[in-house]
PAZAPA-4460 file (N, C-alpha, C; in steps of 0.05 Angstrom, whole numbers, plus 32768, in hexadecimal, padded with zeros to 4 digits):
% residues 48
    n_x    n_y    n_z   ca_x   ca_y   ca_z    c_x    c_y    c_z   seq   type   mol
   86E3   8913   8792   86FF   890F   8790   8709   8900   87A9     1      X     A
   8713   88EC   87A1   8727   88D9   87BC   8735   88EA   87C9     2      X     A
   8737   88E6   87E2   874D   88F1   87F4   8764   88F0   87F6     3      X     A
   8777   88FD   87FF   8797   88FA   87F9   87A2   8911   87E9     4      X     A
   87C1   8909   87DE   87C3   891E   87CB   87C9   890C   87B7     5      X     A
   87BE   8921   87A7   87B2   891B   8783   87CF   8912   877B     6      X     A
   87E8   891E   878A   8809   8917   8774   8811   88FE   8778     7      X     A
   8804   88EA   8784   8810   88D3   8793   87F6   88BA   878C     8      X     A
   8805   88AA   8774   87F5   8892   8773   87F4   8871   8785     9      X     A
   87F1   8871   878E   87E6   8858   879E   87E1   8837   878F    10      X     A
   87EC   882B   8787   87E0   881D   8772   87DF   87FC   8792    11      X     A
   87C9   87EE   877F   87BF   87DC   8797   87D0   87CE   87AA    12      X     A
   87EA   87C2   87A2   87FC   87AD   87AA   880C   87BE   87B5    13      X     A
   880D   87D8   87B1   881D   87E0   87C4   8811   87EB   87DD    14      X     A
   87F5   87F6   87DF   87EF   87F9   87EF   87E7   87DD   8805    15      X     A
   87E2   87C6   87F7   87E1   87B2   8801   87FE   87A4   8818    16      X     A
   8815   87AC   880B   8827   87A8   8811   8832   87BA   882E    17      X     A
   882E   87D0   8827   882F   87E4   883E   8823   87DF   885B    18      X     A
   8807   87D9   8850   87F5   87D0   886A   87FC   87B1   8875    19      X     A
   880A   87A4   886D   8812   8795   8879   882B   8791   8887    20      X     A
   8840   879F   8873   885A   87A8   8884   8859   87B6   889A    21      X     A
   884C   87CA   889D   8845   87DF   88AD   8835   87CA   88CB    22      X     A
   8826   87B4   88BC   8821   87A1   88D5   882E   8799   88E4    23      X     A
   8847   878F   88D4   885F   8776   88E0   8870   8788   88E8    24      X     A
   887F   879E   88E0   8897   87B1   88E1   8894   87CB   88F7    25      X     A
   88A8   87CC   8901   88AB   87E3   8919   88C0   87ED   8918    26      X     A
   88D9   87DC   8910   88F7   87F1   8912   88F7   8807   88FF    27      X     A
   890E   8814   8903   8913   882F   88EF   891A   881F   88D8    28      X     A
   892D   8808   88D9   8936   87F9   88BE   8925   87EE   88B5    29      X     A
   8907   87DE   88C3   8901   87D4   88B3   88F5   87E4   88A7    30      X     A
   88E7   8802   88AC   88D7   8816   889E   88E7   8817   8886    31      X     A
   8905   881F   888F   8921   8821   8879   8913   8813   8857    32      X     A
   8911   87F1   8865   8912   87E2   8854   88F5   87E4   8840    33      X     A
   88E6   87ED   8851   88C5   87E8   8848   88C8   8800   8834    34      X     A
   88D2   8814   8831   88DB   882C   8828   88E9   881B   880A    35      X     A
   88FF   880D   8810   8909   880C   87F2   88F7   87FC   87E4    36      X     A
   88E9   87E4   87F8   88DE   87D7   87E7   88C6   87E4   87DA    37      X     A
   88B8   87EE   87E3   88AC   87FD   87D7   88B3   8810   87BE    38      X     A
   88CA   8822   87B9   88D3   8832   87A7   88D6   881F   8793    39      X     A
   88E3   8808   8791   88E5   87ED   8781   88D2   87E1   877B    40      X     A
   88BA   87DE   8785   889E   87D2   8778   8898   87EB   876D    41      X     A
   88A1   8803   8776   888E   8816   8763   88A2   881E   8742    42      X     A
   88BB   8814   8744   88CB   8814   872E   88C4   87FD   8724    43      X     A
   88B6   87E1   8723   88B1   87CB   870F   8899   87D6   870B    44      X     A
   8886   87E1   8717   886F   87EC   8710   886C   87FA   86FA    45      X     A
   8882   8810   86F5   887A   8829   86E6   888A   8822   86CD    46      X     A
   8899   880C   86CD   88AC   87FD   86B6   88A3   87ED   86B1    47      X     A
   888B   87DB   86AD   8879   87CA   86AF   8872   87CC   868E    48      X     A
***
């Protein structure tokens, strides 16, 4: 069994996306931002 917790899917582009924001980004806002964008790729995702 993969590591992590089992309630929380990961799907590729977002984890792709993360690791790179997380490269470029340091403020609290831009975490802010990395945060919605993320909730929003994961809402075209699951409406897909």
């Amino acid at each position: 069994m993969a590591s992590g917790d089992p309630h929380r899917v990961w799907f590729e582009e977002m984890a792709e996306n993360v690791a790179f924001e997380m490269a470029s980004r340091d403020a609290f806002e831009a975490t802010i931002r990395l945060r919605d964008d993320l909730d929003e790729m994961l809402q075209r995702i699951r409406w897909a």
